[in-house]
C-alpha positions as CSV (number, residue, x, y, z in Angstrom):
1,X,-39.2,-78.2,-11.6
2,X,-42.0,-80.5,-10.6
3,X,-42.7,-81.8,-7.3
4,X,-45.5,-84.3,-5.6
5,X,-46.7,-84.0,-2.0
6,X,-49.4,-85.9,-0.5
7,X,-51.7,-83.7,2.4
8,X,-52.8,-85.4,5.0
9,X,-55.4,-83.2,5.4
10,X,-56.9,-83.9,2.4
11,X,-57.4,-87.7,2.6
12,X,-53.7,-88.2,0.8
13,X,-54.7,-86.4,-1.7
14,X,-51.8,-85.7,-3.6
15,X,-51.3,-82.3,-5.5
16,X,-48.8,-81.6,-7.4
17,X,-46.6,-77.9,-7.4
18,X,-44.9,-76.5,-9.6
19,X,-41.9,-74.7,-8.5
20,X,-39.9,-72.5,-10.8
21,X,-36.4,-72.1,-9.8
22,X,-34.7,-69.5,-12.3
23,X,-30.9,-70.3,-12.4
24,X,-29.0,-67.6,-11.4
25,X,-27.1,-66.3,-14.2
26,X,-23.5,-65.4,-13.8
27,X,-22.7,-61.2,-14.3
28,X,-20.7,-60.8,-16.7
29,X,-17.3,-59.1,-15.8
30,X,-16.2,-55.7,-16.4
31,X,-13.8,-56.2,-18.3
32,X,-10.4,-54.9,-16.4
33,X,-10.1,-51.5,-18.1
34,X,-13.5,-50.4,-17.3
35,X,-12.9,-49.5,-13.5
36,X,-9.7,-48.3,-14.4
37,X,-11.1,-45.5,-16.6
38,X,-13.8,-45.0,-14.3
39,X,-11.4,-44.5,-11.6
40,X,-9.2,-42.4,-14.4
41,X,-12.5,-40.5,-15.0
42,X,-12.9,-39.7,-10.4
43,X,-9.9,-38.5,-10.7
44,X,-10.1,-35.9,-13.8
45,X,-13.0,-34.7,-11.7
46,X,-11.0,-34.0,-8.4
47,X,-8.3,-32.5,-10.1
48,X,-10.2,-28.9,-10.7
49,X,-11.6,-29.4,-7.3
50,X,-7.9,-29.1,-6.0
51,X,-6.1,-27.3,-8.2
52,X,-9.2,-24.7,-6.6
53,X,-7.9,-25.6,-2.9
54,X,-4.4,-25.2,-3.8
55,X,-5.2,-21.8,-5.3
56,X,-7.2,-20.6,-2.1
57,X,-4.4,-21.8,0.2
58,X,-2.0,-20.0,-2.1
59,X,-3.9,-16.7,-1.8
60,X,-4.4,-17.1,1.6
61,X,-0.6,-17.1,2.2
62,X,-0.1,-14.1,0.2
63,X,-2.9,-12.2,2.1
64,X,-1.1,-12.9,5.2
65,X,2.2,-12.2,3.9
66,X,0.5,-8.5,3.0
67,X,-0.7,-8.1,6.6
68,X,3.0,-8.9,7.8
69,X,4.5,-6.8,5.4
70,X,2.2,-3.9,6.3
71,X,2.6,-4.7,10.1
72,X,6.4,-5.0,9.3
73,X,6.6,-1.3,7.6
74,X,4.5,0.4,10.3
75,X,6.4,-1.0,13.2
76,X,9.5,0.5,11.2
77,X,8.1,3.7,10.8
78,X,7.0,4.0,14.3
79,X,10.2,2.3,15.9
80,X,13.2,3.5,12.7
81,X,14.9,1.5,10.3
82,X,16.2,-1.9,10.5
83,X,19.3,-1.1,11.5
84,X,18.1,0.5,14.9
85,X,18.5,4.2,14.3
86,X,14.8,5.6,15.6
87,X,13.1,8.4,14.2
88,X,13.9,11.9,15.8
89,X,11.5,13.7,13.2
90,X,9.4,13.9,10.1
91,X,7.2,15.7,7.9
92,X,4.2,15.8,5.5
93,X,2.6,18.2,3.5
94,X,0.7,19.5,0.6
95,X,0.0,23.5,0.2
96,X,-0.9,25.3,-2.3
97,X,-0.5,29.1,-2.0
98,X,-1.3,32.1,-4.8
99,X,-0.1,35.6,-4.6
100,X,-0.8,38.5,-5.7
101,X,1.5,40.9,-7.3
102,X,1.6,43.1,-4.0
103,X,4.0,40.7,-2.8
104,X,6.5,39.6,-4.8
105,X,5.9,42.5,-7.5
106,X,4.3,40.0,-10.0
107,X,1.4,36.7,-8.5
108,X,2.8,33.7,-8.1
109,X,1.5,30.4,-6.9
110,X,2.7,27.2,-5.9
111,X,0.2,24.6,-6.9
112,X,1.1,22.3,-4.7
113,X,4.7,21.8,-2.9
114,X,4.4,18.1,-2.0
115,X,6.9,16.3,0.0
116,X,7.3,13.9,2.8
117,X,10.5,13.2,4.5
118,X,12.1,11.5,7.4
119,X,15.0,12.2,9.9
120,X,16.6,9.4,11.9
121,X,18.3,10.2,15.4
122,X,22.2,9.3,13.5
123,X,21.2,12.1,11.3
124,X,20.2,10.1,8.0
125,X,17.7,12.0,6.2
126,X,15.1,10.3,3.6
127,X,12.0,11.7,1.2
128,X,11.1,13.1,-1.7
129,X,9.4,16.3,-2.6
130,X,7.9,18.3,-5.9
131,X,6.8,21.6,-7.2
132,X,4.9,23.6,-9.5
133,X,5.8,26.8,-9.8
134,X,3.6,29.6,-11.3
135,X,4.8,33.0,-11.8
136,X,3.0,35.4,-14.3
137,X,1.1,32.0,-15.6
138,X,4.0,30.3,-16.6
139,X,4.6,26.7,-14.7
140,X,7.9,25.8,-14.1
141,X,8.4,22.1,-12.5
142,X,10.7,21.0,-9.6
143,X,11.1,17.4,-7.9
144,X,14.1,15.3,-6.0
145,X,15.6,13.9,-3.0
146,X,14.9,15.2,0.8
147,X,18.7,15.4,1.4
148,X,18.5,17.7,4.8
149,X,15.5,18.2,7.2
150,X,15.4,20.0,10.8
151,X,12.6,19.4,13.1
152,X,11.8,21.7,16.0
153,X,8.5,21.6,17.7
154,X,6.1,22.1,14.8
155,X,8.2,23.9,12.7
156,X,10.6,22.2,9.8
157,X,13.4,23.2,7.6
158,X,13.5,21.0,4.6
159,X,15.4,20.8,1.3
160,X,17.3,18.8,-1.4
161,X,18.7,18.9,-4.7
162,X,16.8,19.4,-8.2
163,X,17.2,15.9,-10.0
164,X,14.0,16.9,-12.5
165,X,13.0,20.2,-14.0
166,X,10.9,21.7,-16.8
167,X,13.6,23.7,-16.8
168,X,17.2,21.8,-17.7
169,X,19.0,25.1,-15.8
170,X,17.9,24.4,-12.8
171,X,18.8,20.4,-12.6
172,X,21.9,19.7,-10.0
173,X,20.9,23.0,-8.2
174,X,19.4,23.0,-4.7
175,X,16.2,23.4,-3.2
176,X,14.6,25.2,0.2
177,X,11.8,26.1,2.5
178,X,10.1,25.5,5.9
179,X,6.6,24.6,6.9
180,X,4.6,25.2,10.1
181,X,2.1,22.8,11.3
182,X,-0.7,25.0,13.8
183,X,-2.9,21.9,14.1
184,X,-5.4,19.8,12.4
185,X,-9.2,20.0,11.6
186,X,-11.4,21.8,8.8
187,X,-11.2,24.9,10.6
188,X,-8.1,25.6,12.9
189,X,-7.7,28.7,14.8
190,X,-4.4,29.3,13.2
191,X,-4.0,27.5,9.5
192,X,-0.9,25.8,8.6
193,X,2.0,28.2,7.5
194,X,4.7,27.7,4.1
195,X,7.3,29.7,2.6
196,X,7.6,29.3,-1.0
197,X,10.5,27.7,-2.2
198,X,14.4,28.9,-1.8
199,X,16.6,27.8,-5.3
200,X,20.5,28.1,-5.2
201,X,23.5,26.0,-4.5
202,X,23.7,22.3,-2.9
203,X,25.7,24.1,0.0
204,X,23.5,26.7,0.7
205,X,20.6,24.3,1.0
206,X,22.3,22.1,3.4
207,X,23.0,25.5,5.2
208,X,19.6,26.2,5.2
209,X,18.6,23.0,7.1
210,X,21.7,23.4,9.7
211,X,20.9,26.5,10.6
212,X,16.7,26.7,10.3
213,X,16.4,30.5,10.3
214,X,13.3,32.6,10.6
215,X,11.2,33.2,7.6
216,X,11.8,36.3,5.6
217,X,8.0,35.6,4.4
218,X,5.4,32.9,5.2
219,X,2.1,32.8,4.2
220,X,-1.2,30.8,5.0
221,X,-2.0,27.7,3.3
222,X,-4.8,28.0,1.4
223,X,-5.4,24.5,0.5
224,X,-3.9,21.5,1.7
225,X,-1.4,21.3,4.7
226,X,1.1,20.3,6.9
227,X,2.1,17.7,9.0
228,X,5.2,18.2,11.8
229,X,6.3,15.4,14.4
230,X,9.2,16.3,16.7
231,X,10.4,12.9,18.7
232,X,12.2,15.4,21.2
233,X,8.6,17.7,21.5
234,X,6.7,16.8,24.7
């Protein structure tokens, strides 16, 4: 576009300018699709971003649900079971033990009697326990139930039926033997003390535990040990 102005400056001198004025073009339109797919495409990206967040949230529930569970069992071992009944005793242990033939005529070794077992104050008794047996170099295998435990000081009488054997004989027959726990630490004064195990009848086991006699022999632990809590001790 052209345009004349006269400057009065300059004796009306008249100069022209020349003023270009670019029309403004109209955008074209996206056509209604476009920000749709666009839009399609944002969310695409988030979703990997949350299925991530949902996943940490998810593990973060189940770690907490872990710490309650644990928090859950140790307050039950500490306190009883659910239904009220507190603990009046338990025991741990691991020993392993080998004999010469001076003892028992011929060496044996148990290598190890393991067990663990719990006694609530109504009397309910439950654990496990297993054994390998060696006498003359030939391993015989024992394992079960803890059926019957008694808990005096830091002595214990434990025992329980034969569910699993090397040996199919000795399945449905019943096991025995009592521990002593002299204290804790890589070198005690006086080292933990087991007899090996008793095998006979389920009644004679039970007997065993109901009336905790003395030892006829008990022997060091040489490896391993034993631990004794009384609930009544103290």
């Amino acid at each position: 576009m052209t345009v004349t102005m006269t400057s009065p400056d300059r004796g009306g001198v008249a100069f022209v300018l020349f003023v270009s004025i670019r029309a403004r073009q109209p955008q074209a339109r996206c056509p209604l699709w476009e920000p749709q797919e666009e839009m399609s495409n944002d969310r695409s990206a988030q979703m990997p971003r949350l299925r991530r967040t949902v996943a940490a949230v998810a593990a973060a529930l189940m770690m907490m649900g872990g710490a309650l569970t644990a928090t859950a069992s140790a307050q039950a071992a500490a306190h009883g079971r659910a239904d009220g009944s507190p603990v009046a005793g338990q025991v741990e242990g691991r020993t392993s033990v080998l004999l010469g033939p001076s003892v028992f005529g011929v060496t044996v070794q148990q290598d190890p009697l393991a067990y663990q077992a719990t006694r609530q104050a109504d009397g309910k008794v439950r654990g496990h326990w297993r054994y390998r047996y060696f006498e003359a170099g030939q391993e015989t295998t024992y394992s079960g139930p803890v059926t019957c435990l008694t808990v005096r000081g830091n002595r214990a009488w434990i025992g329980g039926p034969i569910t699993a054997s090397s040996d199919p004989t000795q399945v449905g027959m019943g096991a025995w033997w009592q521990v002593a726990d002299n204290g804790s630490g890589r070198h005690p004064v006086v080292p933990d003390q087991t007899t090996f195990a008793g095998i006979g009848t389920l009644a004679q086991t039970q007997a065993y535990c109901d009336n905790a006699p003395a030892p006829h022999f008990i022997f060091d632990v040489q490896l391993g040990g034993v631990r004794v809590s009384d609930a009544g001790r103290g």
